[in-house]
LOSE-490596 format. One record per residue (C-alpha): x, y, z; residue number from 1. Coordinates in nm, 4 decimals. Last residue first. Layout:
<atoms>
+----------+----------+----------+-----+
:        u :        v :        w :   k :
+----------+----------+----------+-----+
:        X :        Y :        Z : NUM :
...
+----------+----------+----------+-----+
</atoms>
This chain:
<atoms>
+----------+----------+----------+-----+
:        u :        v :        w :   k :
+----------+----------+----------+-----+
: -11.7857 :   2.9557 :  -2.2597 : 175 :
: -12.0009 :   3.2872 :  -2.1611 : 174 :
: -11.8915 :   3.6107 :  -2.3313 : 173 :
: -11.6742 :   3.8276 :  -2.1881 : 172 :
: -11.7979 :   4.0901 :  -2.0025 : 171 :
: -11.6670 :   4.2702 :  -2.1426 : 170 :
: -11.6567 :   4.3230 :  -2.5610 : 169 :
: -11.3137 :   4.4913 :  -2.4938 : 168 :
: -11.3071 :   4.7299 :  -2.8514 : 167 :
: -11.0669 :   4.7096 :  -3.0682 : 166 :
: -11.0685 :   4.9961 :  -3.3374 : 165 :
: -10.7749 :   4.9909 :  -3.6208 : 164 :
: -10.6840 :   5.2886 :  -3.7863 : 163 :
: -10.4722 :   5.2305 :  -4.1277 : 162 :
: -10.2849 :   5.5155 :  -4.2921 : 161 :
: -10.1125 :   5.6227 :  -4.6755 : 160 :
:  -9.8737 :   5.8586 :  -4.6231 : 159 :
:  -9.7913 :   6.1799 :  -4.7312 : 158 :
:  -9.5182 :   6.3537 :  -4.5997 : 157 :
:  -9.5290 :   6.6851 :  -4.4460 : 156 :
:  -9.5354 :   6.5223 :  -4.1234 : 155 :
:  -9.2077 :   6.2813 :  -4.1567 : 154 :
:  -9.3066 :   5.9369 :  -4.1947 : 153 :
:  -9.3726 :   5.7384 :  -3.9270 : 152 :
:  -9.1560 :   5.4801 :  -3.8047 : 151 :
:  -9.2117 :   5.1229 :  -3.8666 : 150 :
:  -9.2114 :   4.8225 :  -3.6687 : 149 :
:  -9.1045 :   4.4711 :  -3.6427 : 148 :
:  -9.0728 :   4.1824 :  -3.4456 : 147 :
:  -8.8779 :   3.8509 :  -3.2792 : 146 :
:  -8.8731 :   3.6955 :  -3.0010 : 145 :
:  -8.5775 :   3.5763 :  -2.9136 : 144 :
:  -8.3649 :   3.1824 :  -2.8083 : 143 :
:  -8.2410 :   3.2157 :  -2.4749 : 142 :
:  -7.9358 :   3.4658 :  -2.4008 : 141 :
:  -7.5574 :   3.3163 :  -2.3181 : 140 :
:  -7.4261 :   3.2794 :  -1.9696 : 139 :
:  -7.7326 :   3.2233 :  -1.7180 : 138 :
:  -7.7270 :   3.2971 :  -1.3562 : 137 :
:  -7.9966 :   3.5638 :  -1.3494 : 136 :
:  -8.2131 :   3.3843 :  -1.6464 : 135 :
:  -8.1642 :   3.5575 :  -2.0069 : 134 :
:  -8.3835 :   3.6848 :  -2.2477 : 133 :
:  -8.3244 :   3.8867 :  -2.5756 : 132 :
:  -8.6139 :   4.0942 :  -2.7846 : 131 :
:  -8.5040 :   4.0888 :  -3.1294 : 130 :
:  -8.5907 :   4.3579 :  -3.3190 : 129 :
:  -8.6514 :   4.4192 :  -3.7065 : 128 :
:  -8.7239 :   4.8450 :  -3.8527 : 127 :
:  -8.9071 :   4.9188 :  -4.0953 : 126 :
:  -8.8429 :   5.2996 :  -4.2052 : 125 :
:  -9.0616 :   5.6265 :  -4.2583 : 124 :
:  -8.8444 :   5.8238 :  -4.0254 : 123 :
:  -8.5558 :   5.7012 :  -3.9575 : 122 :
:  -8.4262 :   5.6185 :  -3.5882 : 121 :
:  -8.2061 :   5.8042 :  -3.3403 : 120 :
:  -8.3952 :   5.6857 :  -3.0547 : 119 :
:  -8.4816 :   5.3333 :  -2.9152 : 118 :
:  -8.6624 :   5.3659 :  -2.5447 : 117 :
:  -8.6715 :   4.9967 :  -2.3644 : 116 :
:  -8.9163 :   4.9302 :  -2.1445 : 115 :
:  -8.9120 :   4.6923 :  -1.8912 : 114 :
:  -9.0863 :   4.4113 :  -1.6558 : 113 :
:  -9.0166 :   4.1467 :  -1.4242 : 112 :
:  -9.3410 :   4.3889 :  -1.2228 : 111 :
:  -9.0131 :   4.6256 :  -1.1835 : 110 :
:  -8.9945 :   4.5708 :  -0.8333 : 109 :
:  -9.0603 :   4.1503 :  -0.8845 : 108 :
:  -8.7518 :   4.1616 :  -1.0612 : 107 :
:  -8.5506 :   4.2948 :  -1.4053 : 106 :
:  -8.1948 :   4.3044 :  -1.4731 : 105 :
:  -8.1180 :   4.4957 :  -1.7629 : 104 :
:  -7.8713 :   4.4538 :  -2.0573 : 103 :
:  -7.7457 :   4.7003 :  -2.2697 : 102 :
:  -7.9102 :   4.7673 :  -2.5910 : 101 :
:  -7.7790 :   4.6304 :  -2.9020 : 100 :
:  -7.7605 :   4.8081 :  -3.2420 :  99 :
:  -7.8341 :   4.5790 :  -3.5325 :  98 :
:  -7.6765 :   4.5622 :  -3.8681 :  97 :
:  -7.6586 :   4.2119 :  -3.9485 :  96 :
:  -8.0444 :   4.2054 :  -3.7787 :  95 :
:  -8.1189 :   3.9438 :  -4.0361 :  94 :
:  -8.4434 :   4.1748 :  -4.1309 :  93 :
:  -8.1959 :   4.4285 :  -4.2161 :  92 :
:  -8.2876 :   4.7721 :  -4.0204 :  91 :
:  -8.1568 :   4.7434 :  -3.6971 :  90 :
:  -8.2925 :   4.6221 :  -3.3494 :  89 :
:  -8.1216 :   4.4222 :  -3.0199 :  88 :
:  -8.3227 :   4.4471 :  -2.7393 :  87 :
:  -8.2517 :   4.3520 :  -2.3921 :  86 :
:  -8.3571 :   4.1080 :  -2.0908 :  85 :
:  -8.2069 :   3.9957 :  -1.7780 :  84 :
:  -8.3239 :   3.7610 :  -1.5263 :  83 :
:  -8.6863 :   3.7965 :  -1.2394 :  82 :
:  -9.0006 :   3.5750 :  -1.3316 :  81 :
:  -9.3235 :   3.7093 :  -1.3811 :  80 :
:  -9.6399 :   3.5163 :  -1.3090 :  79 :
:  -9.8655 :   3.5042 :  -1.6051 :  78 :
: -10.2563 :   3.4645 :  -1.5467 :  77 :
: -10.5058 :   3.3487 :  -1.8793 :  76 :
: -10.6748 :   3.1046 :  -1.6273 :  75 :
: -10.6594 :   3.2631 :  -1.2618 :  74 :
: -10.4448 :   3.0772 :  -1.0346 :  73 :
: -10.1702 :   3.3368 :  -1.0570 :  72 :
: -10.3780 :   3.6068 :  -0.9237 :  71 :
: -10.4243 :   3.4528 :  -0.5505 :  70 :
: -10.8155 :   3.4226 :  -0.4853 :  69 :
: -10.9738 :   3.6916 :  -0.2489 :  68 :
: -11.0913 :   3.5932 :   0.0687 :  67 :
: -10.8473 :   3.8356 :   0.1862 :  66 :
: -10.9218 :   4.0940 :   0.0356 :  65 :
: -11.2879 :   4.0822 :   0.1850 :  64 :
: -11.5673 :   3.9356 :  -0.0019 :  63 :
: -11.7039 :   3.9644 :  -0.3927 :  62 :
: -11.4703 :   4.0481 :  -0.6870 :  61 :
: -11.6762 :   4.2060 :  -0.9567 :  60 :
: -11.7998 :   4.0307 :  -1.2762 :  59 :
: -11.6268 :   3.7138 :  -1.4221 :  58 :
: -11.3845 :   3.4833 :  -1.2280 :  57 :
: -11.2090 :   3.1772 :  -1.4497 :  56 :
: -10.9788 :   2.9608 :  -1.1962 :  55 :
: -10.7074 :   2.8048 :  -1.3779 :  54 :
: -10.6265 :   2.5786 :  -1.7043 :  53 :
: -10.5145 :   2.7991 :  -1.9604 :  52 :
: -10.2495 :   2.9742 :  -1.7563 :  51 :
: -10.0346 :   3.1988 :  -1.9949 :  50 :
:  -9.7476 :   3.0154 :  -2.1984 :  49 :
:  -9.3623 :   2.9846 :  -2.1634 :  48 :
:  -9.3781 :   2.9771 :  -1.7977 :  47 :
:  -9.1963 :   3.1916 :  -1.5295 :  46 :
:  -9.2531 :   3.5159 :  -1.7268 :  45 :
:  -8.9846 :   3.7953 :  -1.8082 :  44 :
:  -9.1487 :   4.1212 :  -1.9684 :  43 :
:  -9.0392 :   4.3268 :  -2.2764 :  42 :
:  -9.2027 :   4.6751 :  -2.3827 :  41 :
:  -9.0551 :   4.8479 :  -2.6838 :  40 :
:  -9.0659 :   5.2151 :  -2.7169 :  39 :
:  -9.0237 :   5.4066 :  -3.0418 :  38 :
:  -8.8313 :   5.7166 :  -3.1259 :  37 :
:  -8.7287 :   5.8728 :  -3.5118 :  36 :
:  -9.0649 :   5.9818 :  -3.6558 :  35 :
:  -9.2891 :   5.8740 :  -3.3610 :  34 :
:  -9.3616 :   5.5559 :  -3.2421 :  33 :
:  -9.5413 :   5.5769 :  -2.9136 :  32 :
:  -9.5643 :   5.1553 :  -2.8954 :  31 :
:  -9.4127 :   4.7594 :  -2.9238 :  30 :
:  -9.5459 :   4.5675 :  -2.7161 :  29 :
:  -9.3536 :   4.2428 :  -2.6707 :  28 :
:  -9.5075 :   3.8788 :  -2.5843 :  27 :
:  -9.6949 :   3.8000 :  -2.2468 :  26 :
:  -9.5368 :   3.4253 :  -2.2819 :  25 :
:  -9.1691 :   3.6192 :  -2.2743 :  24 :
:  -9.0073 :   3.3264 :  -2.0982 :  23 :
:  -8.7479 :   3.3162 :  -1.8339 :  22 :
:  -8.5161 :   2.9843 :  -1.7630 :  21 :
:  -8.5491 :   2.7721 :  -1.4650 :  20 :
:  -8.2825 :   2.5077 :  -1.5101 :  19 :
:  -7.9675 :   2.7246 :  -1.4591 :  18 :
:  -7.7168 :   2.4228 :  -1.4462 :  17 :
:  -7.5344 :   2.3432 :  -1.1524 :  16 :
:  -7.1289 :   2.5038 :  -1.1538 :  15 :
:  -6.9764 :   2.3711 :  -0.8063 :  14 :
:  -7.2360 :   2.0991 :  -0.7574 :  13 :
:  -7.2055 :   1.9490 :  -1.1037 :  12 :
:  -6.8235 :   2.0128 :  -1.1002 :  11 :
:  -6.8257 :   1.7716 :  -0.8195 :  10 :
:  -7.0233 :   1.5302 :  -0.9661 :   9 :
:  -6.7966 :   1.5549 :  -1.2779 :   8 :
:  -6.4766 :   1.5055 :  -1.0682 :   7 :
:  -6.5899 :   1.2515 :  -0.8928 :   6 :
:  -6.6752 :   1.0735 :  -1.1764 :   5 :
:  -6.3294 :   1.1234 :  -1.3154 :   4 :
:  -6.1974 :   0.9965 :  -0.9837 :   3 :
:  -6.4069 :   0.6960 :  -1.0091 :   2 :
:  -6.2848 :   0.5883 :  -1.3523 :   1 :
+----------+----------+----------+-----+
</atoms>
């Protein structure tokens, strides 16, 4: 009975369990899709959700730099945190058919942050991604986020189009 104790304490210490797992809180962005190329952005966070309970500043900072207030105690703020990410896309919502892109290691010098460029693709077709997550020392990816796009059709195609217009509305209105 001890020695199989022993033996679990000591595989404890040999192999401890990644604990601090990445998040995508900031979500994916998916952009310049063209006809048979899109980009998908994927960043690692430290927490699963932005801060909602920090320091709100509105108008222009005031004092020296260094009086300044550190970034990640600012309400809405989303450290990074560095692992491995990757996308995984294909047509079939299921993503049965999906192409996988090879992992990459993000860190603080890439803000925990990359793009992933996805060629080759159809034009005028929906296309289902996963966006895949793993922590440095971690052996099988966290659970994805998942999206979808669609190419553009070719250009002497005709295709029905919606423009959306956002617009910052800053300063933000008082709470």
């Amino acid at each position: 009975m001890v020695s199989s104790l022993l033996s679990v304490l000591a595989l404890a210490v040999i192999a401890p369990a990644d604990v601090s797992s990445p998040h995508q809180a900031t979500g994916v962005k998916v952009g310049e899709v063209t006809t048979d190329s899109a980009r998908i952005w994927v960043r690692l966070t430290a927490n699963p959700q932005r801060k909602s309970d920090g320091i709100v500043r509105r108008g222009k900072p005031v004092g020296s730099p260094a009086d300044r207030i550190d970034v990640n105690q600012l309400e809405g703020s989303c450290p990074g945190m560095a692992g491995k990410v990757r996308v995984r896309y294909g047509t079939g919502k299921n993503l049965a058919d999906a192409r996988a892109m090879d992992w990459v290691s993000v860190d603080e010098k890439t803000d925990f942050a990359h793009v992933f460029k996805l060629t080759g693709l159809k034009p005028a077709t929906e296309y289902y991604f996963a966006s895949e997550t793993q922590g440095q020392n971690q052996l099988s990816p966290n659970p994805p986020l998942l999206g979808s796009f669609a190419t553009a059709p070719l250009p002497d195609t005709p295709a029905k189009v919606t423009f959306v217009v956002v617009t910052g509305g800053w300063p933000a209105p008082p709470r």
